[in-house]
C-alpha positions in Angstrom: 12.2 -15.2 21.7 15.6 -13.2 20.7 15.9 -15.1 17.5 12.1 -14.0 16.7 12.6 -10.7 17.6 16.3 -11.2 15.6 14.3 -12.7 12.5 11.6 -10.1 12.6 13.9 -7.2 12.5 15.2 -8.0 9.5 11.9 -8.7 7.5 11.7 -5.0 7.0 14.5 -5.0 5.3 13.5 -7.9 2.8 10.0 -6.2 2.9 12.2 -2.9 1.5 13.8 -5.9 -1.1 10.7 -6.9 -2.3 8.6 -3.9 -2.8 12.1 -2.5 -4.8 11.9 -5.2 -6.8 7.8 -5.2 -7.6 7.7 -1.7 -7.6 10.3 -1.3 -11.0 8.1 -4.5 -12.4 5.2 -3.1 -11.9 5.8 0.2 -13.0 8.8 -1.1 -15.8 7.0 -4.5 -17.3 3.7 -3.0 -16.9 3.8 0.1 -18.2 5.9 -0.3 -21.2 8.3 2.4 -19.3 11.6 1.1 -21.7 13.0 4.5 -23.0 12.7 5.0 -26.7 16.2 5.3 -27.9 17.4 8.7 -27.5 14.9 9.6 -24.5 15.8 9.1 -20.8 13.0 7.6 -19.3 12.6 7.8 -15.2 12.1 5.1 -13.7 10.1 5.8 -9.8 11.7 4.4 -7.4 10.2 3.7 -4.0 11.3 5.8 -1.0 13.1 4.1 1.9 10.3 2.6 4.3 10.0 3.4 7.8 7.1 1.8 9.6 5.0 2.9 12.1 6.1 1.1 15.2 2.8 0.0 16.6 1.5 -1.1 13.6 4.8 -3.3 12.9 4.4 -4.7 16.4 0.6 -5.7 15.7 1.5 -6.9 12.3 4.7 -9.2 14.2 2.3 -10.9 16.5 0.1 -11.6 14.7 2.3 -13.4 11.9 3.8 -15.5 14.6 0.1 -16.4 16.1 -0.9 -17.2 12.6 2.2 -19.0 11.8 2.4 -21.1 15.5 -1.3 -22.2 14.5 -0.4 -23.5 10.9 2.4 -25.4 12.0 0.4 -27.0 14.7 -1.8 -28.1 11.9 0.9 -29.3 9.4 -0.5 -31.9 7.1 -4.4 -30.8 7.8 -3.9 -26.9 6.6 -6.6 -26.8 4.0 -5.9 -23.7 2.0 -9.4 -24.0 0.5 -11.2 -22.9 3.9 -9.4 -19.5 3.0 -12.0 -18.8 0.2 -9.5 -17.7 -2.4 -10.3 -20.0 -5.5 -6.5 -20.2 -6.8 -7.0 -23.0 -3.8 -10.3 -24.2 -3.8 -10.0 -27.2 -5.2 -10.1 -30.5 -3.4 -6.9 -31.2 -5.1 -5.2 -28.9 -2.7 -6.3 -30.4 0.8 -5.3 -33.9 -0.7 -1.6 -33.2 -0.9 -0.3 -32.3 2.5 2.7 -30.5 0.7 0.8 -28.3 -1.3 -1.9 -27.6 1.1 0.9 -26.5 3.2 2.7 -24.3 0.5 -0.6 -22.7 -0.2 -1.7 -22.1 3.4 2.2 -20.8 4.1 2.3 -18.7 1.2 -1.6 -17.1 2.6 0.0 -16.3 5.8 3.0 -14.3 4.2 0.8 -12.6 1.3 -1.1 -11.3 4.6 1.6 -10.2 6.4 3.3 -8.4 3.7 0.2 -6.4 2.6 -0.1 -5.8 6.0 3.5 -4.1 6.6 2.3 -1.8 3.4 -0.3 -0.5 5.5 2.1 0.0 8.4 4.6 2.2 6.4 5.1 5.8 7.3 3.5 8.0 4.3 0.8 9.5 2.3 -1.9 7.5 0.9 -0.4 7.2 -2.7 2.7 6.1 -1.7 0.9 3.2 0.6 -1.3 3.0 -2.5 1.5 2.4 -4.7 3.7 0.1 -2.1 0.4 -2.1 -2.3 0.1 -2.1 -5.6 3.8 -3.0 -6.3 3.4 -5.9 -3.4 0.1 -7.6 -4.6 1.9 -7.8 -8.0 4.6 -9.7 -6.8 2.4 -12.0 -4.7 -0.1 -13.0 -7.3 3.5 -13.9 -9.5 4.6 -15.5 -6.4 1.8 -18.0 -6.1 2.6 -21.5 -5.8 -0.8 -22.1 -7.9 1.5 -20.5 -10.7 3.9 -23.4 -11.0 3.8 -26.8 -12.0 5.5 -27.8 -9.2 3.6 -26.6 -6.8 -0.5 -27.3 -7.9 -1.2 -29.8 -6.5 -5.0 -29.4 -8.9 -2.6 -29.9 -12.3 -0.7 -32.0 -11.2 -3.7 -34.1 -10.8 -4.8 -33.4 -14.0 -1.2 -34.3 -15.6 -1.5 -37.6 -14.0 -5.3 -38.4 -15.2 -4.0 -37.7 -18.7 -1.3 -39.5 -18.9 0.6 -36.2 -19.2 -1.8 -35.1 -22.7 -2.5 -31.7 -20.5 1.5 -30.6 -20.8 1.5 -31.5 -23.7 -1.8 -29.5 -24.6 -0.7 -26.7 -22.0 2.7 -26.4 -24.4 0.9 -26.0 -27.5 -0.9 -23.2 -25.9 1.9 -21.4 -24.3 3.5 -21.6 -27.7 0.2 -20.5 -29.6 0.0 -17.3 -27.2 4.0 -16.2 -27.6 3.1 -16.5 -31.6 -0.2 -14.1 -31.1 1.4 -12.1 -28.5 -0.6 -12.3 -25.5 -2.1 -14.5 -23.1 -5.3 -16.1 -24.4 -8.8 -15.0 -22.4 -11.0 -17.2 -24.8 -11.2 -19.0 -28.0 -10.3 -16.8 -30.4 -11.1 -18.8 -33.9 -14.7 -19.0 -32.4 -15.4 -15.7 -32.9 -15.3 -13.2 -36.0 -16.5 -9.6 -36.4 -19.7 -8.6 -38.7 -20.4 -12.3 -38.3 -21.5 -13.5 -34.3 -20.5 -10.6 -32.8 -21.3 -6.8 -34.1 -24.2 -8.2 -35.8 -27.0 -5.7 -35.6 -27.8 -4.4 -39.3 -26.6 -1.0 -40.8 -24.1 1.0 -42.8 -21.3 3.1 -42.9 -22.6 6.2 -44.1 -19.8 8.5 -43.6 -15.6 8.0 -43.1 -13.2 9.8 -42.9 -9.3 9.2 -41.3 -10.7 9.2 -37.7 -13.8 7.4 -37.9 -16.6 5.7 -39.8 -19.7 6.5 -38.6 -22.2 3.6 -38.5 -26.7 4.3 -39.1 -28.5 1.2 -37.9 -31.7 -0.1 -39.3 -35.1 0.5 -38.1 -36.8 -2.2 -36.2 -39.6 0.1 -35.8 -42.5 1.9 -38.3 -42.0 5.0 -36.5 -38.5 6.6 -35.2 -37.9 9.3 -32.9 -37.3 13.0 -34.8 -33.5 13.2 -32.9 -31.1 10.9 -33.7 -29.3 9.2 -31.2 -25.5 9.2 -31.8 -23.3 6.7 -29.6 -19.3 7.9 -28.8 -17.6 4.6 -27.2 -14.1 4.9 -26.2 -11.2 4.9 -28.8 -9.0 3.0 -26.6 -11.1 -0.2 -27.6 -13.5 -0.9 -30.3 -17.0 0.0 -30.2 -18.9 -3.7 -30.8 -18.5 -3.7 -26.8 -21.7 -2.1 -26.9 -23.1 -4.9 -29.4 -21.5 -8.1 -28.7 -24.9 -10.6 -29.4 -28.4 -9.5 -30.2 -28.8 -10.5 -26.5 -26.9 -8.1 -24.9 -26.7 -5.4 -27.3 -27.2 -1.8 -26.3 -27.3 -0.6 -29.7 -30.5 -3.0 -30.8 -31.4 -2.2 -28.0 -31.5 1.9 -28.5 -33.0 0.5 -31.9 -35.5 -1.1 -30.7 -36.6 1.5 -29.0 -37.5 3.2 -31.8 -34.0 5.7 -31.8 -32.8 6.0 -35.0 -29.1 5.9 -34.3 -25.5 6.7 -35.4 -22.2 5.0 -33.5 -18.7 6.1 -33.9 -16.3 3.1 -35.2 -12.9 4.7 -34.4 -10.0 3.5 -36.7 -7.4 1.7 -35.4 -4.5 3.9 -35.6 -1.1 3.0 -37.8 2.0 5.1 -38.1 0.3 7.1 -40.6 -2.0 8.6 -37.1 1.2 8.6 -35.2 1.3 12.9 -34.9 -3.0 13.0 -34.1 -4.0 15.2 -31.0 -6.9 15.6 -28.7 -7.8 18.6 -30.7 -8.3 16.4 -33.6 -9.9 13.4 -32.3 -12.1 16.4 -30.9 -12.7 18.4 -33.7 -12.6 16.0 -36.8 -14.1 13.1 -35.3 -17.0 13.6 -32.2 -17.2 17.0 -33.4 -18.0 15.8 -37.0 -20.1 12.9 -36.1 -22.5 15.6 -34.4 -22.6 17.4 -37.3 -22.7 14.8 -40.0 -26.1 13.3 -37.8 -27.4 16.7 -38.1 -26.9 16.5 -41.3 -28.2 13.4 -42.2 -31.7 14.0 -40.4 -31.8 17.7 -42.3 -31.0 19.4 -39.2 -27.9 21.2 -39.9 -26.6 23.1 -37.1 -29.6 23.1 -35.3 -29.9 23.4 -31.6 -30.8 20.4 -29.4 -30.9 18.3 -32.9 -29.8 15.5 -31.3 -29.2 13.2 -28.2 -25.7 11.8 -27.2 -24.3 9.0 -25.4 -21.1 8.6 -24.7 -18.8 5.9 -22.7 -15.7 6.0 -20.6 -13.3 8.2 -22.2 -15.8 8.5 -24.8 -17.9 10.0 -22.6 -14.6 12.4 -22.0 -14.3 13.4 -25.6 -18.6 13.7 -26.0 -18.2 16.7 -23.1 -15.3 17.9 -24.5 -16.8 18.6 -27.7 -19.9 19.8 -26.5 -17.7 22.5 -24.4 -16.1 23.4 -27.5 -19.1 24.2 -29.8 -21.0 25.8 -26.4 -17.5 28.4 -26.8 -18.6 28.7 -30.1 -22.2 29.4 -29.1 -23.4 26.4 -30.7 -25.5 23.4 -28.8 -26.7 20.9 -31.3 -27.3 18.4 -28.7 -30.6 18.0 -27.0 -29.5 15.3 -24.1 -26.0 13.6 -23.2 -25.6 10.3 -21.4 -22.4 9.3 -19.7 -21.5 5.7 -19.0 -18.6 5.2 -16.5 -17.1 8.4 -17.3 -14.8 10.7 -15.7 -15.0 14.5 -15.7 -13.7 15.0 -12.5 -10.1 13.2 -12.1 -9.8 14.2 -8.5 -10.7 10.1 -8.0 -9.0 7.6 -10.4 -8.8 4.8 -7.9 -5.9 2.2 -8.8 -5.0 3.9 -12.5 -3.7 7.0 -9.7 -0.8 4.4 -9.1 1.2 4.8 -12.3 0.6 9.0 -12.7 2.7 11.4 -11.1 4.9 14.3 -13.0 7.6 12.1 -14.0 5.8 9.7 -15.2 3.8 12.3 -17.7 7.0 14.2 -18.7 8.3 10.8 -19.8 5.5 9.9 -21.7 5.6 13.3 -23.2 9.5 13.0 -24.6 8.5 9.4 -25.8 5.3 10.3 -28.1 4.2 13.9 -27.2 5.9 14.5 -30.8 4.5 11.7 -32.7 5.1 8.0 -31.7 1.9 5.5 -31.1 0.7 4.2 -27.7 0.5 0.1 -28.8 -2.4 -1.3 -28.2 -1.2 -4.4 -26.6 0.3 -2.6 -23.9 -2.1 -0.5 -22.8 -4.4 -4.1 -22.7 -1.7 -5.3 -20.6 -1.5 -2.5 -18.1 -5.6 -2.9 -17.6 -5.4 -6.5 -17.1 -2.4 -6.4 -14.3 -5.2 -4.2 -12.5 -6.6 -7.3 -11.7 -3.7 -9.8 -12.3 -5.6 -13.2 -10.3 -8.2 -13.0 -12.2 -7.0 -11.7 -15.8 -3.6 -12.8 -16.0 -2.4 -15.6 -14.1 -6.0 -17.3 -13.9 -5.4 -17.5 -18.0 -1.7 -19.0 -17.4 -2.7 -22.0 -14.9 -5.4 -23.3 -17.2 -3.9 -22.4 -20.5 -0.4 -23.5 -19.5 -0.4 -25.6 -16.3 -3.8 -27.7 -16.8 -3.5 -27.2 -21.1 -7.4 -26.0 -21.0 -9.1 -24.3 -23.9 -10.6 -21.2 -22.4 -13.8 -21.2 -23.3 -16.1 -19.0 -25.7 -16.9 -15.7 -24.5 -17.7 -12.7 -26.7 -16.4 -9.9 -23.9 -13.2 -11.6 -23.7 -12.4 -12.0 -27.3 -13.6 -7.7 -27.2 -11.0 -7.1 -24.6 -8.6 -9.1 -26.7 -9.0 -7.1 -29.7 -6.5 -4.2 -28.9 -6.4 -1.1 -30.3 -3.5 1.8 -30.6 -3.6 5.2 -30.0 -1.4 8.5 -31.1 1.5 9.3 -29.0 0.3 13.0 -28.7 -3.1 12.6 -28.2 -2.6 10.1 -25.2 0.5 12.4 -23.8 -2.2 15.5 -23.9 -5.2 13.3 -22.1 -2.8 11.9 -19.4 -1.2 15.6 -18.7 -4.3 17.2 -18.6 -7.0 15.2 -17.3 -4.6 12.7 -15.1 -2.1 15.2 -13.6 -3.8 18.3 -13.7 -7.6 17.9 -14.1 -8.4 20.8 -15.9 -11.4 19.5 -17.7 -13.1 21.0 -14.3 -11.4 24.4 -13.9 -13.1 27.0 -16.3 -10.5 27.9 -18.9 -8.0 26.3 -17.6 -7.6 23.7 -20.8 -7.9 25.1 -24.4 -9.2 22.5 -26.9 -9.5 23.3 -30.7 -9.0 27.3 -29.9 -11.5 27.8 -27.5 -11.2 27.7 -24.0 -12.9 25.4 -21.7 -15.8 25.9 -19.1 -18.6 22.9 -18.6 -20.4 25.4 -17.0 -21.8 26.2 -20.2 -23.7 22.6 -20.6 -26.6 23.1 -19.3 -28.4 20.5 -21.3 -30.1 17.5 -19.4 -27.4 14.4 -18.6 -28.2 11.0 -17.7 -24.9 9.9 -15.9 -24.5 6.3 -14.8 -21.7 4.8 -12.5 -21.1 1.0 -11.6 -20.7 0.0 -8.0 -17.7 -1.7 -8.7 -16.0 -0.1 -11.1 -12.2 -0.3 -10.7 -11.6 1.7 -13.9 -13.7 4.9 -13.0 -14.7 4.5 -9.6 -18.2 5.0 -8.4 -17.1 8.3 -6.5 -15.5 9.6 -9.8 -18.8 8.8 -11.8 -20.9 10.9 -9.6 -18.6 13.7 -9.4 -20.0 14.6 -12.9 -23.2 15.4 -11.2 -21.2 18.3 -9.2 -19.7 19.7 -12.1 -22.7 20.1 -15.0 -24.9 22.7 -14.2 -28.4 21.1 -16.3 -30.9 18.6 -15.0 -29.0 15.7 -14.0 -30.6 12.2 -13.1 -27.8 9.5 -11.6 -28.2 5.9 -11.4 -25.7 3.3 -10.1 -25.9 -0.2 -11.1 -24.2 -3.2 -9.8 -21.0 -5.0 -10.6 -17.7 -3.1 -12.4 -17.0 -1.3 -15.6 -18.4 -3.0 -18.6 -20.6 -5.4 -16.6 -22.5 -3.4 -15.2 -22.8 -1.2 -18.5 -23.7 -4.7 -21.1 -26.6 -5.8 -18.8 -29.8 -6.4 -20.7 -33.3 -5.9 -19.3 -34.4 -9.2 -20.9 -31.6 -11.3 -18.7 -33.0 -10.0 -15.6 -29.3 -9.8 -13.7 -28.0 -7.6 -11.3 -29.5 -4.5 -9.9 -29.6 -0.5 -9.7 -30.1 2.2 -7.4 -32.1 5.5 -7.9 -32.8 8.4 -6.0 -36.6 9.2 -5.6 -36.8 12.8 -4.9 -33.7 13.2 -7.9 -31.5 14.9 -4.9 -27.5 15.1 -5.9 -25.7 15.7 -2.6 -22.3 16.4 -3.1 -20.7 13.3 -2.1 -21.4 9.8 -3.4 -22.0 8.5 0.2 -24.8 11.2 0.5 -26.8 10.0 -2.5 -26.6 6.3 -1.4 -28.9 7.3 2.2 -31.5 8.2 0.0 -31.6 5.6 -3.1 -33.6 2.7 -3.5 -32.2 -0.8 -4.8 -34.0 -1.5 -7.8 -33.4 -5.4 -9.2 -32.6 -6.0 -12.5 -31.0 -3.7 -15.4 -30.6 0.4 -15.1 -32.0 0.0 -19.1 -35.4 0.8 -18.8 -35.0 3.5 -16.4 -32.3 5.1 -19.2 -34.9 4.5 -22.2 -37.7 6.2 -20.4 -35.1 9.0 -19.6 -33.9 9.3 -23.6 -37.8 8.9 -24.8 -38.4 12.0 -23.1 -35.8 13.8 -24.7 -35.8 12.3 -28.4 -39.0 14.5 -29.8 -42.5 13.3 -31.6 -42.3 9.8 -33.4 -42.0 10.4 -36.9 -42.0 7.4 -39.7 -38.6 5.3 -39.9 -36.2 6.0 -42.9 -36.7 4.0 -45.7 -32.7 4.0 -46.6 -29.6 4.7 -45.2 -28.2 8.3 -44.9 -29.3 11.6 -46.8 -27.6 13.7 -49.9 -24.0 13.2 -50.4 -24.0 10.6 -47.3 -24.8 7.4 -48.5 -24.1 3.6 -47.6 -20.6 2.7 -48.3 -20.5 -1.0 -47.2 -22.5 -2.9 -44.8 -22.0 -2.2 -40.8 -19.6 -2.9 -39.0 -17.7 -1.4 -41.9 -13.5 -2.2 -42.0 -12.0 0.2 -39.6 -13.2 -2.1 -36.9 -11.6 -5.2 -38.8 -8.1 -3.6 -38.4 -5.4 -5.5 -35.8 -3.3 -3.5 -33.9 
């Protein structure tokens, strides 16, 4: 019992060890934290750990309970009746050695995410311990190694070892392209079988081409309906197939509508603000729509939509011209969008003042934020499933991943100006001052969305890790118009992409169109709806979008005329 006690005593010690050593991965490999040359970059280090007695006690049984019962099991542990599919295949209970490693390493991965909980601090430190720990476990997994799966070594041996040999090729076809391969690549080409629907570019400029659909209708509605996505990825995420498109599907619906294509910014970008993305790009593509449909500056000329941080930038803008005493939009929807950073779920891990400042001597100046390593950060959110899932079939079992449009989308990265991200991280991030009246000044004018009092449709996923649902319908307690909020199933772009026609998933709506101030409040009163929050939207915008009027015959209006066939080339452009 001494040599227990002896042996436990110093596991906080290597629990100290291990979180040092995730912790600076994490936050170092992850992050892209290197300091430029010139620039001292701070690297967060994690405060010694005390634990919460008690808690360590509770976690110390019941490791040695756990562990007592595995060993009595030896040879029969069957990590697969754990439910975690690294080790669900049968593969695994077949080899008593690496049914045992997996079942061993189980039991630790619980015990160590349990210590984090025991620590002695404030919820974003635990938050951050946990983080830095789950990263080093999913590395740590024996499902990671050759050596250890048991399910490719299986494979290796049923093909005569043509899996290492494939999983080789792969491995070296990823360190050529630069990143771990999600799907088949060379299935899958822009303008042809994905970003298909029909349309134009009717208006560039250094920021932005902005994209007119064609009709698929006699009659259109008299307000156009302009779509912001985010510019931290590229827009054909809202119209991957004709399937799953929510721009046919806007068309289809008799809107005739514009979409932002955001350029993919080169060093020629590298200086671009907020203020400019704001004023010279969602700014313009209001008033270049207005233009188009010969309503110039007019008020409620338009309806909106705008998603993620695109949503951001849509609200932003619209706070700008309401300083200016200007409304030109007649409805805004926002998709998985945060107003409100109060709540920024596992993204609160990496920001803290330190980390901002640091980002600000790097690029605040001019400097570009690369692409691939801000698609790197997102997918070490979910590292099982979007990194290391990749490397055991691509590498271990020498698997083609298969086609999938949203995969080759997430793929396709995109870069973004060092001052532009340094500004949105400061002030939205750190200091969320989006939500204090005057507190941020964007283009000259000073900042209050108390002044939107135009109608919003805001939607939040359920399991959004991204913007989570609390964040989403902390919008609703911030504009002051007629609000409607709807939460749909699954996380940040699956529950967005889901089509009426597929009949997936499911929503929830209030009835009586209450908005408590919490998110909890809400849920007591909604109803579970089945199938996609689509309809409920389009019946939302309809109302909103004016009389039907007869469909365009051509592209654009005046000195805004078809340049080239949609998607147009900025979307084209590798980071």
């Amino acid at each position: 019992m001494k040599d227990q006690e002896n042996l436990w005593a110093h596991a906080a010690e290597h629990f100290q060890s291990l979180v040092s050593d995730s912790w600076s991965k994490a936050l170092s490999g992850f992050q892209n934290l290197a300091p430029a040359p010139g620039v001292a970059g701070p690297l967060p280090t994690p405060p010694k750990l005390n634990f919460t007695p008690e808690k360590l006690q509770e976690v110390q049984q019941q490791y040695l309970k756990e562990a007592a019962e595995l060993l009595s099991q030896g040879a029969l542990a069957q990590p697969s009746a754990s439910g975690d599919k690294r080790f669900s295949s049968e593969a695994w209970d077949a080899n008593p050695v690496a049914a045992f490693t997996a079942a061993l390493y189980l039991l630790n991965s619980r015990a160590l995410l349990a210590m984090t909980d025991a620590v002695e601090s404030d919820a974003k430190t635990r938050n951050r311990l946990r983080f830095a720990v789950e990263q080093g476990l999913a590395a740590a997994a024996p499902s990671n190694f050759l050596a250890f799966n048991a399910e490719a070594q299986k494979k290796a041996i049923e093909t005569k070892g043509e899996s290492i040999a494939k999983g080789m090729q792969n491995l070296l076809h990823d360190v050529r392209q630069g990143h771990v391969s999600m799907t088949d690549e060379s299935l899958f080409t822009v303008g042809e079988n994905v970003a298909t629907t029909e349309g134009a570019v009717v208006f560039e400029n250094e920021f932005f081409q902005l994209l007119e659909y064609k009709p698929l209708t006699e009659k259109v509605f008299e307000k156009p309906f302009l779509l912001v996505p985010p510019c931290i990825n590229k827009f054909y995420i809202l119209d991957l197939q004709p399937e799953n498109s929510l721009i046919r599907y806007a068309v289809s619906q008799g809107h005739r509508t514009f979409v932002v294509s955001w350029r993919n910014p080169d060093e020629s970008m590298a200086t671009k603000t907020w203020d400019d993305y704001i004023e010279q790009a969602v700014i313009k593509a209001i008033a270049v729509t207005g233009e188009i449909v010969g309503q110039p500056g007019v008020a409620g000329a338009i309806n909106a939509l705008g998603f993620c941080v695109g949503g951001t930038m849509l609200t932003t803008a619209l706070a700008v011209l309401a300083a200016r005493g200007e409304k030109p939009v007649a409805s805004a929807t926002l998709l998985t969008t945060l107003l409100d950073f109060t709540d920024t779920g596992i993204l609160d891990v990496f920001i803290d003042e330190a980390f901002v400042q640091f980002r600000e001597k790097e690029m605040g100046q001019g400097g570009l934020m690369k692409g691939q390593d801000l698609a790197s950060t997102f997918s070490f959110l979910r590292p099982n499933d979007l990194v290391w899932n990749y490397v055991v079939g691509n590498y271990l079992k020498g698997e083609t991943p298969p086609a999938f449009d949203l995969l080759y989308w997430n793929s396709d990265a995109t870069n973004l100006p060092g001052p532009y991200y340094a500004w949105y991280l400061r002030n939205t991030y750190l200091e969320n001052k989006l939500i204090k009246p005057s507190a941020a000044t964007v283009c000259g004018e000073s900042i209050d969305l108390g002044l939107l009092d135009l109608p919003v449709y805001i939607y939040g996923s359920r399991e959004d890790h991204i913007v989570p649902i609390n964040a989403a319908y902390a919008s609703t307690q911030v504009l002051p118009g007629k609000k409607r909020f709807v939460m749909g199933a699954s996380g940040h772009i699956a529950g967005v992409i889901n089509p009426p026609a597929k009949n997936k998933r499911s929503h929830w709506i209030r009835a009586d169109g209450k908005l408590p101030k919490t998110h909890a409040a809400w849920l007591q009163g909604a109803t579970e709806h089945p199938g996609s929050w689509w309809t409920d939207w389009a019946h939302w915008l309809k109302s909103h979008a004016g009389k039907p009027i007869a469909a365009p015959k051509k592209y654009g209006r005046g000195k805004y005329q078809a340049k080239m066939p949609a998607p147009g080339n900025y979307v084209l452009a590798k980071a």
